[in-house]
N, CA, C and O atoms as CSV, one atom per row, in Angstrom:
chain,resi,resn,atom,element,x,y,z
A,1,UNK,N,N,17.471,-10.969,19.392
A,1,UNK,CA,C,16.161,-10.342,19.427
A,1,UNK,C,C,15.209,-11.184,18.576
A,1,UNK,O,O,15.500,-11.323,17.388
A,2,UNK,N,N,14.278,-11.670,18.978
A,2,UNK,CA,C,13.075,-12.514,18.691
A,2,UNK,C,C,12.187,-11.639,17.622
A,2,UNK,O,O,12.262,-10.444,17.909
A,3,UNK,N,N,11.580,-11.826,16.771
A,3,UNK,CA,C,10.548,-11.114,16.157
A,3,UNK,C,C,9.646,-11.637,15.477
A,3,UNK,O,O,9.994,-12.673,14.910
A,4,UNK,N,N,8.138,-11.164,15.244
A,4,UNK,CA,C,7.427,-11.366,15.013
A,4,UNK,C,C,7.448,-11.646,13.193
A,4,UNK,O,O,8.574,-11.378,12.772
A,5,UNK,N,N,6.735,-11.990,12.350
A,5,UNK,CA,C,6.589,-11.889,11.003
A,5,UNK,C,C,6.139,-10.349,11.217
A,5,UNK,O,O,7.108,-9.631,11.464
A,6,UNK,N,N,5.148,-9.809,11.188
A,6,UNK,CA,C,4.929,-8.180,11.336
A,6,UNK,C,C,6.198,-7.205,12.018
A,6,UNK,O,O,6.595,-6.104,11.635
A,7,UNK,N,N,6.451,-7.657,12.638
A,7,UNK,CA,C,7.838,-6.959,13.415
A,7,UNK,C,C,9.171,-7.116,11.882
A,7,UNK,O,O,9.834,-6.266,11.287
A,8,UNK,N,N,9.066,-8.463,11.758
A,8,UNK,CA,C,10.096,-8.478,10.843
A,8,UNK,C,C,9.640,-7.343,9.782
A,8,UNK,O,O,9.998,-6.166,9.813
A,9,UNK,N,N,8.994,-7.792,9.074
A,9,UNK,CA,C,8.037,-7.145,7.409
A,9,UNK,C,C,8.188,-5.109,7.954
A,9,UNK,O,O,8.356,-4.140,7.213
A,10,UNK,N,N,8.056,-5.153,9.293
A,10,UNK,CA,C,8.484,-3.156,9.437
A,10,UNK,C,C,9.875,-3.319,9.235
A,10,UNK,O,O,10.423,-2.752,8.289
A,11,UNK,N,N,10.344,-3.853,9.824
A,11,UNK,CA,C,12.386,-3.533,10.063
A,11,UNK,C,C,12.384,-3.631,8.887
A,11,UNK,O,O,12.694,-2.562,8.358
A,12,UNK,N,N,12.119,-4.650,7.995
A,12,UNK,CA,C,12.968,-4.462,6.864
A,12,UNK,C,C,12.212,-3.243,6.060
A,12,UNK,O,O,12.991,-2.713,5.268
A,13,UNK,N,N,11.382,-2.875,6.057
A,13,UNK,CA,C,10.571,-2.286,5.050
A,13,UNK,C,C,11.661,-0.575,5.589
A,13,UNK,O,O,12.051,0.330,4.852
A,14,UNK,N,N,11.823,-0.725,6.946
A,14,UNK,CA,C,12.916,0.307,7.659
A,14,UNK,C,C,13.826,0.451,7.301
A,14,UNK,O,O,14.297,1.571,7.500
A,15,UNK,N,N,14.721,-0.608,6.506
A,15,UNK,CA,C,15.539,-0.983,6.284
A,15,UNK,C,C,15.936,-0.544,4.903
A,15,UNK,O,O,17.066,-0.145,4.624
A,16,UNK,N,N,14.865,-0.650,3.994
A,16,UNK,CA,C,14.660,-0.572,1.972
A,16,UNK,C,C,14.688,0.766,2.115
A,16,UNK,O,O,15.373,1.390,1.305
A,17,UNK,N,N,14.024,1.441,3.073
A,17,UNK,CA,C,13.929,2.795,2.479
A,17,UNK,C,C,14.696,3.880,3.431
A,17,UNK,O,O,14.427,5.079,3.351
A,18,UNK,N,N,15.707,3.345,4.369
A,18,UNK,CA,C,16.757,4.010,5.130
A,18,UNK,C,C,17.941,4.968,4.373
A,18,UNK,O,O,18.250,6.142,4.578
A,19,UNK,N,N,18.467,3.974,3.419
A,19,UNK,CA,C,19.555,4.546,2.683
A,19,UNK,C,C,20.835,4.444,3.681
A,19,UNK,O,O,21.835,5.162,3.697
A,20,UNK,N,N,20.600,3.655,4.272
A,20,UNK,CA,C,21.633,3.087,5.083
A,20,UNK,C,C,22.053,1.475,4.695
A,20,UNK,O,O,21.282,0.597,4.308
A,21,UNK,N,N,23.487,1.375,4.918
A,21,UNK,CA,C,23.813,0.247,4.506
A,21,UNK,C,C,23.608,-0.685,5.320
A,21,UNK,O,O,23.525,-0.350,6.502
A,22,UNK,N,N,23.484,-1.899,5.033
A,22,UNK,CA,C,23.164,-2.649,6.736
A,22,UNK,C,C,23.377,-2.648,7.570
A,22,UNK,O,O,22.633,-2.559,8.548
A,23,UNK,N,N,25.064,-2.797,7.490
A,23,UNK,CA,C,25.641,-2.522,8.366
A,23,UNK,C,C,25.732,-1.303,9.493
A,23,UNK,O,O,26.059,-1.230,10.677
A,24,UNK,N,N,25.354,-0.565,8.667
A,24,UNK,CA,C,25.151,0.492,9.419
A,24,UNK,C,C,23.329,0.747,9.978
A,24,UNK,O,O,23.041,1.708,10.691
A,25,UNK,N,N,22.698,0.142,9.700
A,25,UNK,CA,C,21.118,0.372,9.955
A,25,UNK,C,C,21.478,-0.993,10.958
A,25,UNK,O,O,20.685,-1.077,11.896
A,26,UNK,N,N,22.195,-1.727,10.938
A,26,UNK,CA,C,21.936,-2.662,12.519
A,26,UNK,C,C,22.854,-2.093,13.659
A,26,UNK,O,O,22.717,-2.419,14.838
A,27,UNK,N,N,23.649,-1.356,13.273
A,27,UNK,CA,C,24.014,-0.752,14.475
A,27,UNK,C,C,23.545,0.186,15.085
A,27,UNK,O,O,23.825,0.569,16.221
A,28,UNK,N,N,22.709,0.651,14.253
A,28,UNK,CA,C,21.558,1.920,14.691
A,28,UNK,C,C,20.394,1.259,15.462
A,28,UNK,O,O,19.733,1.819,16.336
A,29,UNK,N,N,20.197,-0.279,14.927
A,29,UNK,CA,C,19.423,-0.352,15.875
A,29,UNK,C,C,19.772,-1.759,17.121
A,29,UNK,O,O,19.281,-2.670,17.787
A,30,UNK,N,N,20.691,-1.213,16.846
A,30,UNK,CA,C,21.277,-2.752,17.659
A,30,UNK,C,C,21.098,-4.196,17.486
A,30,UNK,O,O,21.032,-5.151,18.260
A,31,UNK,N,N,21.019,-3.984,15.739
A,31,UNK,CA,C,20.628,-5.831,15.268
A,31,UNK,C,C,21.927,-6.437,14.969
A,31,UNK,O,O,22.855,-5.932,14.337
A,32,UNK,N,N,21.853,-7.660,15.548
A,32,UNK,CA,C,22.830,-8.566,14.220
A,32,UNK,C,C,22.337,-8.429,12.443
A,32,UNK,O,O,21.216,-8.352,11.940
A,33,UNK,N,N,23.638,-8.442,11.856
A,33,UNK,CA,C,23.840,-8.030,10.832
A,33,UNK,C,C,22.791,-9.768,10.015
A,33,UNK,O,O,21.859,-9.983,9.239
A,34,UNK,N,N,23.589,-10.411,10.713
A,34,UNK,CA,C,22.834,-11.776,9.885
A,34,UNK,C,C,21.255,-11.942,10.324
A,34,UNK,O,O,20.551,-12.460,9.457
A,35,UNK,N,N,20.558,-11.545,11.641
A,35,UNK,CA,C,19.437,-11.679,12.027
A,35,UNK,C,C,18.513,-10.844,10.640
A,35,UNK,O,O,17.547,-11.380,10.097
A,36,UNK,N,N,18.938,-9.764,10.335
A,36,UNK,CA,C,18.560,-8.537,9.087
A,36,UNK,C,C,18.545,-9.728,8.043
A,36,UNK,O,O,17.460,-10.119,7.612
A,37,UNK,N,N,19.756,-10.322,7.620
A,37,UNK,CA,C,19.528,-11.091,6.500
A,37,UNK,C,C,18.742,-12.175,5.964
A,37,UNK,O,O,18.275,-12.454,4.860
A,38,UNK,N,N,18.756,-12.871,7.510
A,38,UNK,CA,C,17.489,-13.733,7.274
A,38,UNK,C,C,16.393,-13.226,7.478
A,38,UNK,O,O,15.552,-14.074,7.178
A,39,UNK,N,N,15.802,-12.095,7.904
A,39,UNK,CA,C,14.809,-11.709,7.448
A,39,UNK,C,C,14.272,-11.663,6.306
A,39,UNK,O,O,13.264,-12.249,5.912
A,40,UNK,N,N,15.378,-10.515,5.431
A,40,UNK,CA,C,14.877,-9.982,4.173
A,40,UNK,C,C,15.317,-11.028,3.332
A,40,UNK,O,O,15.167,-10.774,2.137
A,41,UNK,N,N,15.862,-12.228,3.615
A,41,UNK,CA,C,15.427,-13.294,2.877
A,41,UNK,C,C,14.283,-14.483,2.795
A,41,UNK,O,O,13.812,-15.106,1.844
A,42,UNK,N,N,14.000,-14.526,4.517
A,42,UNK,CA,C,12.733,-14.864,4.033
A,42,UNK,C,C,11.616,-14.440,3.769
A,42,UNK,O,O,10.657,-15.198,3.626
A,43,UNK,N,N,11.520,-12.865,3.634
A,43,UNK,CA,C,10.540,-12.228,3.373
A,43,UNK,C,C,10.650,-12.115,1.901
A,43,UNK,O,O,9.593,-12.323,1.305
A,44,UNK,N,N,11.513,-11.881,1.297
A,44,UNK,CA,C,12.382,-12.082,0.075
A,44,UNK,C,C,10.978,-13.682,-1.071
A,44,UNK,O,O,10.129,-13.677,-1.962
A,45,UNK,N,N,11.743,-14.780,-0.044
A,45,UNK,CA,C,11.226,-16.007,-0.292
A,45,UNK,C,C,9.548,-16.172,-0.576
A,45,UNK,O,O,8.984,-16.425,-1.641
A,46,UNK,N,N,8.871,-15.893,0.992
A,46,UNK,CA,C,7.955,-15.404,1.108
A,46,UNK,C,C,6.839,-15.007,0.328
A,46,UNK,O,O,5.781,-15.603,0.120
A,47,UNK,N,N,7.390,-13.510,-0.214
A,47,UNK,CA,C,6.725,-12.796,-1.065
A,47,UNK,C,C,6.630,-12.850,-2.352
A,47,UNK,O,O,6.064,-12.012,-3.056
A,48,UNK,N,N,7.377,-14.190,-2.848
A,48,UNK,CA,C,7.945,-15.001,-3.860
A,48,UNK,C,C,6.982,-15.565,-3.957
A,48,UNK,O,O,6.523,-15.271,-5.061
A,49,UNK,N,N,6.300,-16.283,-3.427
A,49,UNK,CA,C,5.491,-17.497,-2.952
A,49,UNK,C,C,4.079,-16.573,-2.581
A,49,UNK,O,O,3.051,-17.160,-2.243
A,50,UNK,N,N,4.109,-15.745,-2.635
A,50,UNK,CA,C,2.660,-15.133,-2.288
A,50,UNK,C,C,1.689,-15.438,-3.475
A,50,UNK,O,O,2.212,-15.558,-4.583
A,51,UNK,N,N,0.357,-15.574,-3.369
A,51,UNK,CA,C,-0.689,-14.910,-4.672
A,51,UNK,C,C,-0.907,-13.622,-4.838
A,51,UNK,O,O,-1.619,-13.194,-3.929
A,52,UNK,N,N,-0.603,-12.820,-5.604
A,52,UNK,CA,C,-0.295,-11.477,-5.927
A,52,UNK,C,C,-2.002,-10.936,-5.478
A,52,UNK,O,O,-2.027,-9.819,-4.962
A,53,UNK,N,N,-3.257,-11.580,-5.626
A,53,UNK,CA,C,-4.521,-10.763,-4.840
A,53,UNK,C,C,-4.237,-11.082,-3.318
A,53,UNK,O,O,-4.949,-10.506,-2.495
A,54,UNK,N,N,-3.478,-11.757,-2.972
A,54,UNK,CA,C,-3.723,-11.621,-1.108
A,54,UNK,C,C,-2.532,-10.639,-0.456
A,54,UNK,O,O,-2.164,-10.469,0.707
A,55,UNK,N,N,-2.000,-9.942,-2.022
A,55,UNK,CA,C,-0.944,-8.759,-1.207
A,55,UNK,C,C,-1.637,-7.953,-1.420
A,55,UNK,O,O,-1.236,-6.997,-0.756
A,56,UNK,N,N,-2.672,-7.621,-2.069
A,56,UNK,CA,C,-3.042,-5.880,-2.332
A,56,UNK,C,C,-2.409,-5.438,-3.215
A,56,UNK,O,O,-1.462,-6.028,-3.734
A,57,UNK,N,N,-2.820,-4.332,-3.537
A,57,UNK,CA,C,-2.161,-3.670,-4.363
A,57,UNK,C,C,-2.070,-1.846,-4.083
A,57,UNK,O,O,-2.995,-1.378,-3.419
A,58,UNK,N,N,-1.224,-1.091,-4.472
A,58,UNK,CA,C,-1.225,0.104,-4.035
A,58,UNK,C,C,-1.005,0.941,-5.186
A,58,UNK,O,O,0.207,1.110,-5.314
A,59,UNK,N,N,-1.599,1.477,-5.991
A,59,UNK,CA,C,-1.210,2.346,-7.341
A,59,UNK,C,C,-0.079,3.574,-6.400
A,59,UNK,O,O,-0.031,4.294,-5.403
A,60,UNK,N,N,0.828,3.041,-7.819
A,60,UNK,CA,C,2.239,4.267,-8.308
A,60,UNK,C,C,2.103,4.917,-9.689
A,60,UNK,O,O,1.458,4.428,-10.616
A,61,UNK,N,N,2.596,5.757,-9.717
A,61,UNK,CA,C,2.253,6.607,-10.639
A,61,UNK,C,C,4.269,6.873,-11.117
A,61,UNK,O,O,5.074,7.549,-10.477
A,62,UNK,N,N,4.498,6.174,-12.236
A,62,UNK,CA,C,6.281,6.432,-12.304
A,62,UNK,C,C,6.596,6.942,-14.034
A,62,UNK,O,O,6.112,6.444,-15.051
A,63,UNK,N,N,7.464,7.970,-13.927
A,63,UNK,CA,C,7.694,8.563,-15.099
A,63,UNK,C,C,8.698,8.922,-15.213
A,63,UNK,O,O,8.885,9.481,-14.132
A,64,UNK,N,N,10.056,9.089,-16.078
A,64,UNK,CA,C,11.081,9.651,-16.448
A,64,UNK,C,C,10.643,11.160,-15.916
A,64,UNK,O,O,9.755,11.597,-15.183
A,65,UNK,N,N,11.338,11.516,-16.398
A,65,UNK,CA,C,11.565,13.341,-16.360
A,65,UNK,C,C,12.102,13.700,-17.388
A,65,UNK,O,O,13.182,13.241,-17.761
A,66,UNK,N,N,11.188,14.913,-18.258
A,66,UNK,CA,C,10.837,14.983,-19.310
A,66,UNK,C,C,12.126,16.229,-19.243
A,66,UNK,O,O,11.635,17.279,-19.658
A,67,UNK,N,N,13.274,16.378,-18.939
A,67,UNK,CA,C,14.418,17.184,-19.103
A,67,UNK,C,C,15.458,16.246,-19.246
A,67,UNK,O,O,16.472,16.795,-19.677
A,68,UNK,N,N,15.609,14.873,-19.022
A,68,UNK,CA,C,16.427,14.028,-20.153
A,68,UNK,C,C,17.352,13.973,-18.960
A,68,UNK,O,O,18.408,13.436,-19.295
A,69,UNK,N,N,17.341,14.363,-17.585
A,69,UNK,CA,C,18.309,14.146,-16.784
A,69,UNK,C,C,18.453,12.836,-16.164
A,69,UNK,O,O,19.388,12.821,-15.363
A,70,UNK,N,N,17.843,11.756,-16.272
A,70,UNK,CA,C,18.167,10.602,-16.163
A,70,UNK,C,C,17.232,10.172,-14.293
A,70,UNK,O,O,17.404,9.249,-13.496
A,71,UNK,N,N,16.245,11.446,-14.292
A,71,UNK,CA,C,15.480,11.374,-12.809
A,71,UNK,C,C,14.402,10.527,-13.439
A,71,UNK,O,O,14.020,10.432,-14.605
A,72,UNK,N,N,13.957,9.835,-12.117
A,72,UNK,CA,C,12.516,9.507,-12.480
A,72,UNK,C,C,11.568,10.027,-11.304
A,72,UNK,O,O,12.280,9.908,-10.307
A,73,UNK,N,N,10.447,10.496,-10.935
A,73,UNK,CA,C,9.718,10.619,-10.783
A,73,UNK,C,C,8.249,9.525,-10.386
A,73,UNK,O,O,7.395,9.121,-11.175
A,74,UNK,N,N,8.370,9.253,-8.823
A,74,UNK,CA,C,7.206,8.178,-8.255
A,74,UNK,C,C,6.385,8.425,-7.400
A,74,UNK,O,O,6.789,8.774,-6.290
A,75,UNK,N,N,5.328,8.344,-7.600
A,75,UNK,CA,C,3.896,9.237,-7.077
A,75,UNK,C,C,3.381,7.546,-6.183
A,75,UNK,O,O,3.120,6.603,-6.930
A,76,UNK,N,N,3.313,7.394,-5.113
A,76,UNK,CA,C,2.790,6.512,-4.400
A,76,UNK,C,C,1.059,6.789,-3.672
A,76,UNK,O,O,0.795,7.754,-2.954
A,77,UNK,N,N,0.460,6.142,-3.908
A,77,UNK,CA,C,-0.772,6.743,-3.025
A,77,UNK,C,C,-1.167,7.620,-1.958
A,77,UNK,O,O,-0.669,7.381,-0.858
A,78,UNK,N,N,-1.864,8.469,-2.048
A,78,UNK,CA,C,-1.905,9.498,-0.737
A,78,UNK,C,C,-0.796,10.906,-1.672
A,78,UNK,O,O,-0.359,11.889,-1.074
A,79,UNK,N,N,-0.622,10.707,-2.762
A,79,UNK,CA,C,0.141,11.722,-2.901
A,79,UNK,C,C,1.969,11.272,-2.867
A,79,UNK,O,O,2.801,11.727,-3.653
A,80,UNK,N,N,2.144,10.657,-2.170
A,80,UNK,CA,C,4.062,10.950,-1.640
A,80,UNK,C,C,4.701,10.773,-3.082
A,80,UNK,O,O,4.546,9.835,-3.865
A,81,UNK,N,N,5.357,11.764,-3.204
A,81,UNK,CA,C,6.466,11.955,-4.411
A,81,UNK,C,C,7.747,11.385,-4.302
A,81,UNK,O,O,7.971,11.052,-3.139
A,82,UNK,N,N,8.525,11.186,-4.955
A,82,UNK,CA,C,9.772,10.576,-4.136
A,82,UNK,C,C,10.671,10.902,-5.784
A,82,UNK,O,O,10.346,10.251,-6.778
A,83,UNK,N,N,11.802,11.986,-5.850
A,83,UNK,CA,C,12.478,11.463,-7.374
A,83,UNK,C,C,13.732,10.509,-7.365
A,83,UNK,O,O,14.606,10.687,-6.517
A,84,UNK,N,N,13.818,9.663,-8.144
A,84,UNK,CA,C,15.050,8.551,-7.924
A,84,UNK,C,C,16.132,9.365,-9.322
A,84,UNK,O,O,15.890,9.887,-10.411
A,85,UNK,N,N,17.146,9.132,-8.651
A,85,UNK,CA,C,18.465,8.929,-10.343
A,85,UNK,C,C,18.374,8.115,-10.693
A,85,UNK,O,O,19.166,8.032,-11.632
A,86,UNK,N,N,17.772,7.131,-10.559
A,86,UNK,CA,C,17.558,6.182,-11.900
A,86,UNK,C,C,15.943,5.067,-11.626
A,86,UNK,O,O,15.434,4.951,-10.511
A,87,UNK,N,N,15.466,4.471,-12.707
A,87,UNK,CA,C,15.131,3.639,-12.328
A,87,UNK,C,C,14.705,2.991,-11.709
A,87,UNK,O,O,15.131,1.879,-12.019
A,88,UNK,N,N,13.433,2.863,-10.183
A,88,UNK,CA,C,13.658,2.092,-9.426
A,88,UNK,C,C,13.131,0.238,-9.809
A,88,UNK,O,O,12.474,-0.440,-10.599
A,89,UNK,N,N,13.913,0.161,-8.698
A,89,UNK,CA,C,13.869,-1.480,-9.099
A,89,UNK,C,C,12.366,-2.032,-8.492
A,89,UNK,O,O,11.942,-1.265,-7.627
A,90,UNK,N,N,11.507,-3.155,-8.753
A,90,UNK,CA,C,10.647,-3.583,-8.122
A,90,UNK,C,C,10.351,-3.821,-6.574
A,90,UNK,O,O,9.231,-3.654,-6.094
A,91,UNK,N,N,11.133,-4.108,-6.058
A,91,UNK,CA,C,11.789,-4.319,-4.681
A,91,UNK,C,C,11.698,-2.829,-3.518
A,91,UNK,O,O,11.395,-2.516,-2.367
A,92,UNK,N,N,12.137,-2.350,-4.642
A,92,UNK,CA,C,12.515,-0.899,-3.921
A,92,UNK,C,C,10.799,-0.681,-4.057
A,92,UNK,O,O,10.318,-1.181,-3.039
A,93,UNK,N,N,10.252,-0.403,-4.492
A,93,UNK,CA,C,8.826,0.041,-4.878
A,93,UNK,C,C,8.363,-0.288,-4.459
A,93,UNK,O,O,7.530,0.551,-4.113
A,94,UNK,N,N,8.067,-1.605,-3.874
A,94,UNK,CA,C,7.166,-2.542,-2.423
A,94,UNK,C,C,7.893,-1.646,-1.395
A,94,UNK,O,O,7.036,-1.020,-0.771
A,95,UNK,N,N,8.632,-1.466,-1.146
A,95,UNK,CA,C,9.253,-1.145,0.226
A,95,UNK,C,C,8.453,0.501,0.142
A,95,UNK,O,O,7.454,0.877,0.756
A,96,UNK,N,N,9.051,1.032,-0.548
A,96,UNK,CA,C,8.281,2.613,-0.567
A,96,UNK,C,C,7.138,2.231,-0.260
A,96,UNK,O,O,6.955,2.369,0.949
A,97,UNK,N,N,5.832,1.595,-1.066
A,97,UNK,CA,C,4.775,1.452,-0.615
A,97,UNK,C,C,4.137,1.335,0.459
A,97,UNK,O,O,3.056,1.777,0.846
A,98,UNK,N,N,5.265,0.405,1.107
A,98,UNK,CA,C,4.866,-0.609,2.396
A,98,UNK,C,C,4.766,0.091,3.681
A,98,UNK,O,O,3.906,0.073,4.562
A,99,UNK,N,N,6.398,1.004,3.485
A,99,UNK,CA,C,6.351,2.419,4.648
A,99,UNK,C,C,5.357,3.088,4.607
A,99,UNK,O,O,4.568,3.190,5.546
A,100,UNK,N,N,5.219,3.785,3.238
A,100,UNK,CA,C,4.164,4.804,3.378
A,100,UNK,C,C,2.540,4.520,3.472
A,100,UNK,O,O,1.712,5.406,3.684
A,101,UNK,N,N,2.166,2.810,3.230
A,101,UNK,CA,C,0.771,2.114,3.640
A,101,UNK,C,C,1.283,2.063,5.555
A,101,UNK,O,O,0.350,1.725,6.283
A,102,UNK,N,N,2.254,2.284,6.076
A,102,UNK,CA,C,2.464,1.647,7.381
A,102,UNK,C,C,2.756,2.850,8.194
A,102,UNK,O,O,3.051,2.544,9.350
A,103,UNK,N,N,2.770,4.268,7.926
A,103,UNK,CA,C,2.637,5.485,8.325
A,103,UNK,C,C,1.564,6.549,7.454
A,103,UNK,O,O,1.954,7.454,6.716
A,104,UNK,N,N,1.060,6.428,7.551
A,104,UNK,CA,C,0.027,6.958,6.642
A,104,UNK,C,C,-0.007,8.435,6.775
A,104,UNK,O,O,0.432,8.900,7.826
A,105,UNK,N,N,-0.360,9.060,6.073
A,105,UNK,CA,C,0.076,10.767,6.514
A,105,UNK,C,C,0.894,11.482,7.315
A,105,UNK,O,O,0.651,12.619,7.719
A,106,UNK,N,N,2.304,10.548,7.664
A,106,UNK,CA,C,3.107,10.964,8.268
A,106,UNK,C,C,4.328,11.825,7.069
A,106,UNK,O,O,4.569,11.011,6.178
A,107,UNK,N,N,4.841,12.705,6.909
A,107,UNK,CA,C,6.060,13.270,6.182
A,107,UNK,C,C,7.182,12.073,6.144
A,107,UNK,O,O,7.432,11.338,7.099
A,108,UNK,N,N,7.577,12.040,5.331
A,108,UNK,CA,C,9.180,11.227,4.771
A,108,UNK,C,C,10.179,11.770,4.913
A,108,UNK,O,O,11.227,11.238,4.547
């Protein structure tokens, strides 16, 4: 399956915030497992290499949880809440963004 840079940049962004393992998110959608990898590596690369003003930017709003349970709490633009068990990583946080800039008032 052929894809676009935009085609790629959704799948994977489909991909970060699935909670599916690859393996299992390419059989769902009928990808090769390695076609996925070189994606999110060269998007990986890519976004490495970007100038941080020609990505935009999207305010998050991220906070522990003030009951010591080890949640955190991430407020993405438009409102979407999302609580993690731990931490999220940078990576993960573009991807949240990216879905929810790429469905816009749709439910999660």
């Amino acid at each position: 399956m052929r894809l676009s840079i935009d085609q790629a940049r959704a799948l994977v962004a489909e991909f970060q915030t699935s909670g599916l393992s690859q393996a299992a998110f390419c059989r769902e959608k009928g990808l090769r497992k390695q076609r996925l990898s070189y994606w999110r590596q060269r998007l990986a690369e890519q976004s490495a290499t970007d100038e941080p003003a020609a990505q935009g930017f999207v305010a998050i709003e991220m906070q522990p949880t003030s009951s010591g349970n080890g949640m955190w709490r991430v407020v993405v633009a438009d409102g979407v809440e999302v609580w993690c068990p731990c931490q999220p990583a940078v990576a993960w946080l573009r991807a949240l963004a990216s879905g929810v800039a790429a469905h816009p008032g749709q439910p999660c």
